[in-house]
Every structure is written in C-alpha cells, then in structure tokens.
Rosetta silent file (secondary structure, phi, psi, omega in degrees, C-alpha in Angstrom):
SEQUENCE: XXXXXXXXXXXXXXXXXXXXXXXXXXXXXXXXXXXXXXXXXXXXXXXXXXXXXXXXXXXXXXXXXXXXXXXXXXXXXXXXXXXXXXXX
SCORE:     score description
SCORE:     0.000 S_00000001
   1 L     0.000  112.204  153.042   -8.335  -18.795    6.946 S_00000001
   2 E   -75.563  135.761  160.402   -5.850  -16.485    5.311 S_00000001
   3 E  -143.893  173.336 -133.746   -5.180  -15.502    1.841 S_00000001
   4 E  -141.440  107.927 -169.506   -3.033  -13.252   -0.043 S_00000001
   5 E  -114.908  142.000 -175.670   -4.547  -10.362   -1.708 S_00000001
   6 E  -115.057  145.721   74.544   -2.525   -8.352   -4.540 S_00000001
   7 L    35.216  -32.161 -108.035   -2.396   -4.870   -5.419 S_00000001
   8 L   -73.938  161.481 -173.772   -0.967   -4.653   -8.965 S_00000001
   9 L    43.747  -15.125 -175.066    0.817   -1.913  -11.203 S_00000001
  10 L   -27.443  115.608 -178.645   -0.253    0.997   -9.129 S_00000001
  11 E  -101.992  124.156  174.014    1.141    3.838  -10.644 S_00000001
  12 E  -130.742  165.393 -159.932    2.579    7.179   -8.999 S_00000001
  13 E  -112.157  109.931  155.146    4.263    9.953  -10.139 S_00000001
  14 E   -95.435 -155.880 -121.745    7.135   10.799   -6.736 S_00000001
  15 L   171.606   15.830 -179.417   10.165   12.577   -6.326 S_00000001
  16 L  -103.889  170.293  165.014   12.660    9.659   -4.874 S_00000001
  17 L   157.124 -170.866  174.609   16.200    9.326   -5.923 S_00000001
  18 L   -86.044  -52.599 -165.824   19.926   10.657   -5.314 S_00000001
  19 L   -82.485  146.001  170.970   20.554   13.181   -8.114 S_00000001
  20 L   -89.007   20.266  164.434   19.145   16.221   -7.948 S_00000001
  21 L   -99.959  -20.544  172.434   17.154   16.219  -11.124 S_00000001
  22 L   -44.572  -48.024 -174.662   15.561   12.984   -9.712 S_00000001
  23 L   -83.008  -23.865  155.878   14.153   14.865   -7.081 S_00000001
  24 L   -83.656  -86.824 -154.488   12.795   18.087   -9.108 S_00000001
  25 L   -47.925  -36.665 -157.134   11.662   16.234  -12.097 S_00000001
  26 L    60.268 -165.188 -177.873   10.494   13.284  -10.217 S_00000001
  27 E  -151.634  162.927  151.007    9.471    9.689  -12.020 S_00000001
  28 E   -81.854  154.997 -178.109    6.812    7.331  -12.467 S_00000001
  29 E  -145.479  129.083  164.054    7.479    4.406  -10.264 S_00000001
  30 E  -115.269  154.101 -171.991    4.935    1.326  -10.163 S_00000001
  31 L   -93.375  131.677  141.988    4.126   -0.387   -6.956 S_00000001
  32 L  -102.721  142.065 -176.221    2.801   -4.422   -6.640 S_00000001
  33 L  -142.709  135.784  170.921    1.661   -5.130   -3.236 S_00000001
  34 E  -132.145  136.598  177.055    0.397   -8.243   -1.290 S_00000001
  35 E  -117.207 -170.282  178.485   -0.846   -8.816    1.318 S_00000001
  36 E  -129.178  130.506 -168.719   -1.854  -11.607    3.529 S_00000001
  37 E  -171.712  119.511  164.535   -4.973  -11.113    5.629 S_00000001
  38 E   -49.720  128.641  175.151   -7.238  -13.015    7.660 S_00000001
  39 L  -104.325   -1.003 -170.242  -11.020  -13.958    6.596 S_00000001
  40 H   -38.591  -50.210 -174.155  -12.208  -16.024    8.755 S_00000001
  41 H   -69.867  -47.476  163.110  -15.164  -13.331    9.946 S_00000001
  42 H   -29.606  -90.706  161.938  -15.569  -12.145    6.549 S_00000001
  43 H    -2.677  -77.239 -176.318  -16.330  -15.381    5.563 S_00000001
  44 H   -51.270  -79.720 -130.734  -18.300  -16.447    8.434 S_00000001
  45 H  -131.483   25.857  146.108  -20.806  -13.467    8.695 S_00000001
  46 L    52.844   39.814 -177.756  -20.985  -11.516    5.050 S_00000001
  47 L  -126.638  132.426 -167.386  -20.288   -8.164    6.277 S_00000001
  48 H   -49.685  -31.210 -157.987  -17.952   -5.706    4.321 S_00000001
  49 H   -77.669   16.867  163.398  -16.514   -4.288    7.751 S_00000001
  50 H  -101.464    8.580 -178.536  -14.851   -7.927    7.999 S_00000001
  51 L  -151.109 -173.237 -167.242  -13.017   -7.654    5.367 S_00000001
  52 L   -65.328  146.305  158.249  -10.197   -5.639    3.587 S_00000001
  53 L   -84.817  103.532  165.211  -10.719   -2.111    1.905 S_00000001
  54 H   -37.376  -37.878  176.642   -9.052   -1.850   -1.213 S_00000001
  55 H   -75.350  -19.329  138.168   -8.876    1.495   -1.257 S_00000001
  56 H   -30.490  -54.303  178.288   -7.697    2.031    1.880 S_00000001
  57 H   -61.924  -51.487 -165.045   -4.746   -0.083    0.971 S_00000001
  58 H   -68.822  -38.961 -164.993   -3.939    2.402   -2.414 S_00000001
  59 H   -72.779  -31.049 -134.279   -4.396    5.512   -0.257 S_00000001
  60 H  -103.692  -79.280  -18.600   -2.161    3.732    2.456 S_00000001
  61 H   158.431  -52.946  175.964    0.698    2.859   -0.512 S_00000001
  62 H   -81.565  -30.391  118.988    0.180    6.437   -2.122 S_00000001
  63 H     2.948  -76.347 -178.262    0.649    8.515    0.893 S_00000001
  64 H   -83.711   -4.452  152.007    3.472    7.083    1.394 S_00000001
  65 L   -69.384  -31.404  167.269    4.778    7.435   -1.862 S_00000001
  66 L   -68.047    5.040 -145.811    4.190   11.085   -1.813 S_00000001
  67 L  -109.933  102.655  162.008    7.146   10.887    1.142 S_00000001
  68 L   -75.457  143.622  165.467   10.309   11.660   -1.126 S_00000001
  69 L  -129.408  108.601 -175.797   13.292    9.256   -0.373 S_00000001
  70 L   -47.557   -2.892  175.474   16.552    9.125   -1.819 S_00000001
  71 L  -127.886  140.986 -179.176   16.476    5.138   -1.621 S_00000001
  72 H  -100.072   -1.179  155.351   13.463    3.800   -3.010 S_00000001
  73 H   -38.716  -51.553  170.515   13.907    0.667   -0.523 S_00000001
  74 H   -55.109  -82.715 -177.059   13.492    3.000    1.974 S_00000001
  75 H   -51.394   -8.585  175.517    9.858    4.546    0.634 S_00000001
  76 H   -99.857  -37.472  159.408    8.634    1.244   -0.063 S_00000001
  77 H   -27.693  -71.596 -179.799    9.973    0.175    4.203 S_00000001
  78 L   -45.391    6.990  146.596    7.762    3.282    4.945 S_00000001
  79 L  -107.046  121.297 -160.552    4.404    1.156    3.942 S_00000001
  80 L  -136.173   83.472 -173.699    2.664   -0.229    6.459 S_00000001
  81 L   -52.658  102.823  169.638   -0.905   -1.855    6.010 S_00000001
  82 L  -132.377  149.463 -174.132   -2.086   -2.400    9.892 S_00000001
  83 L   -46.538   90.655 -178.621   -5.434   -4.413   10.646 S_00000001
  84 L   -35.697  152.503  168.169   -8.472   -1.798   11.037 S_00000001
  85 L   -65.142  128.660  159.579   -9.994   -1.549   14.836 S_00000001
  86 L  -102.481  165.668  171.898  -13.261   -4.000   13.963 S_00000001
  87 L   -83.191   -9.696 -163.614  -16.410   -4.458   15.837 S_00000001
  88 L   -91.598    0.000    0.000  -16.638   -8.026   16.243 S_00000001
C-alpha cells in the first residue's frame, strides 16, 4: 500500500537567484513536498523503523537548500528523498 505524504510551507532563508544582490542578501523561499512511500511493513508490524522520518525528510530538503543556485528549478532538482537501508 502506498500513500502520499506532504511536507508543507517549510520555510528557509537561501541565497539562490541571478542578480547579485539575490545572492548576498538572500530570500525566504517556501518549499511543499510530497512524497509517495510504501507502508505495507509499517502497517503490517507497528514498528517506527518501517516507516518514514519526518525529519529526515526536512533535513534532506534543507541541506539542500543551503546549496545556492542561480535557478531555483535547479535547487529544488537537487532534492532527493531515497528509501532508508531497513532491517526487514
């Protein structure tokens, strides 16, 4: 079973853009993010290490926000959520 977990408004303060006061002064910029992620084990066997870390995800998403990019298409490409190694 999948579902689709969201993220919303996360707000950071970066450093993308063209112009160069974009890039000293920076901006706020906010990020929504969803993801889709299997539950089946979660489900099944009631153990947190089956199932997503939020916090992981904002750390993952803020990181990479901290990356300046003159496009912010680009700096949002540059997030990439991959499936923790599990135990099961």
């Amino acid at each position: 079973m999948t579902t689709k977990i969201e993220l919303k408004s996360m707000r950071f303060y970066a450093y993308h853009g063209v112009d160069p006061q974009e890039t000293r002064v920076g901006n706020w910029f906010i990020v929504d993010l969803m993801v889709t992620v299997d539950l089946v084990q979660a489900i099944e066997n009631d153990n947190l290490d089956s199932t997503v870390n939020y916090a992981e995800i904002y750390e993952v998403v803020k990181s990479e926000m901290n990356v300046p990019s003159k496009l912010i298409e680009h700096a949002l490409s540059l997030i990439h959520i991959s499936e923790p190694t599990r135990p099961y």
